[in-house]
N, C-alpha and C positions, 0 to 999 in steps of 0.2 A: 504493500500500500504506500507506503513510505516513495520506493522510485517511481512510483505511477505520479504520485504530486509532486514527484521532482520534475518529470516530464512536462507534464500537464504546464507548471509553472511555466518553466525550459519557455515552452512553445508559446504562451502568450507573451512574453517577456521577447521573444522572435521576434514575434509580429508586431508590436510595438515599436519596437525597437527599427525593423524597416520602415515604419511610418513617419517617424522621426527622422530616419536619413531621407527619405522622400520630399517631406518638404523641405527640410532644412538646403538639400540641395534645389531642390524648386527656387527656395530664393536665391538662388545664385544664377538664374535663368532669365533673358531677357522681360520674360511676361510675368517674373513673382510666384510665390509658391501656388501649386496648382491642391486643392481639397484631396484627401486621401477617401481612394476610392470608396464609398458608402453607396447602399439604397437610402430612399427618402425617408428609410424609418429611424435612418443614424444620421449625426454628422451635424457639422453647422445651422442648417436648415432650421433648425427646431429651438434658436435663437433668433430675436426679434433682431431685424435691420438694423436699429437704430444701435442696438446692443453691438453685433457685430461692425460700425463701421467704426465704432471708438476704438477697436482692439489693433492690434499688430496683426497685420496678414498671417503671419506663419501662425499664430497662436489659432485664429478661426480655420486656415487648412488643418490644422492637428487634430480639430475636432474629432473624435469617435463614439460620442456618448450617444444616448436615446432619449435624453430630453433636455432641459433645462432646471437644475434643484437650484439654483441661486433665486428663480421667477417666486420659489415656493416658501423658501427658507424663513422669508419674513427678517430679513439681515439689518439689525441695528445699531448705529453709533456706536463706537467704541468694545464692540463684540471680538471675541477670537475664535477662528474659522478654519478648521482644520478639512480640507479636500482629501478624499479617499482616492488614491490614482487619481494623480491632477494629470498626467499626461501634460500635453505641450504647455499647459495654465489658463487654459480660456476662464474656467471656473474661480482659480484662484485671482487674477485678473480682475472679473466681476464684481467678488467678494470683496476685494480689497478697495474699489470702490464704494462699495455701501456701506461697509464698517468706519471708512474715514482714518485718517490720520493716528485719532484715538485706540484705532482699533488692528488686530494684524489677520493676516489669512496665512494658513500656512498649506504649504502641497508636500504629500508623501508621494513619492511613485519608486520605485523598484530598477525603472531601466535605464541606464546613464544617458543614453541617447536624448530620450524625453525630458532626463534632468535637465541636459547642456539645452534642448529647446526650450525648456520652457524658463530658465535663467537668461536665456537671449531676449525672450518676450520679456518677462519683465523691466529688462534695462530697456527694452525699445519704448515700454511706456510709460517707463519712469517711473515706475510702481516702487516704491522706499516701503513700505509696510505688509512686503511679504518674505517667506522663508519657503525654499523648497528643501524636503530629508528625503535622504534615501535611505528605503525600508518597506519591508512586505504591509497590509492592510493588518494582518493576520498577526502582528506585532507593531505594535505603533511607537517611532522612538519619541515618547512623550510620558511627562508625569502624570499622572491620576487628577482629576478633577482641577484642570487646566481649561479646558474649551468650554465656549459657549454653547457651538453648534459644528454638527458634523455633515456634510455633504457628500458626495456621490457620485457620480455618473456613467450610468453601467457598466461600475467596473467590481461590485459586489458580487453578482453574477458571474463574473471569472474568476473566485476564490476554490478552492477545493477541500476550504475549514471555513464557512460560514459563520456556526457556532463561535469559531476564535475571534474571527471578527466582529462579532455581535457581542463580545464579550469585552473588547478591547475598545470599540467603541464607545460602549457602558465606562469602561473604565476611565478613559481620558476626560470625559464629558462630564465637568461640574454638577452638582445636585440642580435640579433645576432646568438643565441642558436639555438640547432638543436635535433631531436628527431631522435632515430633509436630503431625501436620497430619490433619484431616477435609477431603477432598475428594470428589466425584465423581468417579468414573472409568469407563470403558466397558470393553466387552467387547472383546478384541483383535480378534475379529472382524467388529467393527460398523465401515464405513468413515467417513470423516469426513460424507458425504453423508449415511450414514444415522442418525448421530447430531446432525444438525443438524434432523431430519425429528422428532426427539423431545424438541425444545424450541430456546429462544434462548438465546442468552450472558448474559441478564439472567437466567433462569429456570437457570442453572449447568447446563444441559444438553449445550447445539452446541457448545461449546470445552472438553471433557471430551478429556483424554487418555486414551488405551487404560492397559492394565496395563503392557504392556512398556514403550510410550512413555515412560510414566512414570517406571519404573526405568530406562531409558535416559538420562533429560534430568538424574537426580538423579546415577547414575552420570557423567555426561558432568561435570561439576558438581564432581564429586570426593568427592561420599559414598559410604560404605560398610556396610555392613550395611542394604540397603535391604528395609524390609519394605512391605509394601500389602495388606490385610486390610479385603475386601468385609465390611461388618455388616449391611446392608440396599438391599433395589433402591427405586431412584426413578422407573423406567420401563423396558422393555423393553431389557434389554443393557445396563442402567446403573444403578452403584453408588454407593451413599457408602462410603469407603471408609477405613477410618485409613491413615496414612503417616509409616513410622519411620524415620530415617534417622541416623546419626554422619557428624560430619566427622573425620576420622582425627586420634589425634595426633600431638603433634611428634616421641614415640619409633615410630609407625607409618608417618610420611609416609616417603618419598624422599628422599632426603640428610640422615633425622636428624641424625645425627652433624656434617654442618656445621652442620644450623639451632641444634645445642646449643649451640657453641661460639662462634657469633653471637647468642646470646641475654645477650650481658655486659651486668650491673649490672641485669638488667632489660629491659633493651629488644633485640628482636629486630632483624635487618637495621642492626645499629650502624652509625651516618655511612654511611646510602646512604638514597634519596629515599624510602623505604619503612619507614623504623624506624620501632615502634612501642611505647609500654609495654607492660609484661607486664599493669601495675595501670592501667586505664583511668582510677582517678582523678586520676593525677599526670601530669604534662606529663614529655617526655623529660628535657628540660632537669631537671628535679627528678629524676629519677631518678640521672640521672649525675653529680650532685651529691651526692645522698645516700650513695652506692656510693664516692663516691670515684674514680670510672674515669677512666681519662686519657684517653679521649677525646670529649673537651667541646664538640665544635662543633655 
């Protein structure tokens, strides 16, 4: 099982990864990077005009997603915004628009190619309040209860540990935090055999979770208010689909009322292997210092 998601990986990290040399050399071509080949159910298209003309060309040919989750996300002032496979950055791009100055958007992707793209786009648009890391979905190099909100674009669908990434997402995403994700998803009734019969993992088709599934693995996970809203099919029994979800907060979780009272001077789970800042900027240490709390270690 193990080399099969080495594979699996392997291969969509491929094909990304020619996408990126595609247009990246596209811009070095009299006519500017030409869009990497999609049907109308992928790809730039599914971003508003007005959206796409502010961007850097290469960044809208890099498109590969199925829809638009910045239109959905509801992105405010001074927010942090972590994109799931940002790919060339169209997404991170966007975000970093709407969060402002105040605010940062960060891009994970996995394939050096799409990093060096999507670090190009940024400098072309002068974007100062973003980061791109490189690292799987499925391990996010990020501390716990950092983000405000987590985006997407059909690139959860290409995982081959969903679960890990629904758990990792959970994890980074502040109490309170909220998920807006475009994915594919199937029909509950199409079984895994027959949604593999309607494309590959590289084409975001064969490793599409049902609807339930989905609200399953998100609940399973610890979100709540899970929404998943089909906007368009991509093939017979299979959808893009937005996907909403909250991570509860500290006055909705399960033992409020201790997690309150362990949240002294700032930092949650005080002197146990799991404290954290409340303000990701400052080190514990600063914190319990500034507060004045006695206890210092």
């Amino acid at each position: 099982m193990r080399e099969q998601t080495t594979d699996l990986r392997e291969t969509v990290r491929q094909r990304y990864a020619a996408a990126a040399v595609k247009v990246t050399e596209g811009g070095t071509a009299c006519c500017g990077p030409q869009p990497v080949e999609v049907d109308e159910n992928f790809g730039s298209t599914l971003y508003a005009a007005d959206e796409r003309d502010t961007l850097p060309a290469e960044a809208v040919a890099a498109s590969l997603g199925c829809g638009n989750p910045t239109a959905v996300a509801e992105l405010r002032e001074g927010e942090r915004v972590l994109d799931l496979g940002s790919g060339g950055g169209i997404d991170v791009l966007l975000s970093a628009r709407r969060v402002g100055p105040t605010g940062k958007a960060y891009g994970l992707d996995m394939t050096d190619e799409m990093l060096a793209l999507a670090l190009a786009n940024a400098a072309r648009a002068g974007a100062t309040n973003v980061e791109f890391l490189k690292g799987t979905i499925e391990a996010v190099p990020l501390p716990a209860s950092t983000i405000d909100v987590v985006i997407s674009n059909c690139v959860i669908n290409l995982s081959v540990d969903k679960a890990a990434v629904f758990s990792e997402t959970f994890r980074v995403l502040r109490p309170g935090g909220r998920i807006g994700v475009s994915d594919v998803v199937a029909d509950d009734a199409l079984t895994p055999e027959q949604r593999a019969e309607r494309g590959d993992y590289v084409g975001c088709i064969a490793g599409a979770l049902s609807f339930a599934e989905y609200r399953a693995g998100l609940e399973a996970a610890g979100f709540t208010d899970v929404e998943i809203t089909p906007t368009h099919p991509v093939a017979d029994g299979m959808h893009s689909a937005l996907v909403r979800a909250v991570k509860p907060s500290v006055d909705d979780a399960p033992g409020a009322s201790a997690a309150a009272t362990d949240a002294c001077c700032g930092v949650t789970s005080c002197c146990t292997s799991d404290e954290r800042t409340a303000d990701p900027s400052t080190t514990v240490a600063e914190a319990k210092a500034a507060s004045g709390c006695g206890c210092q270690n």
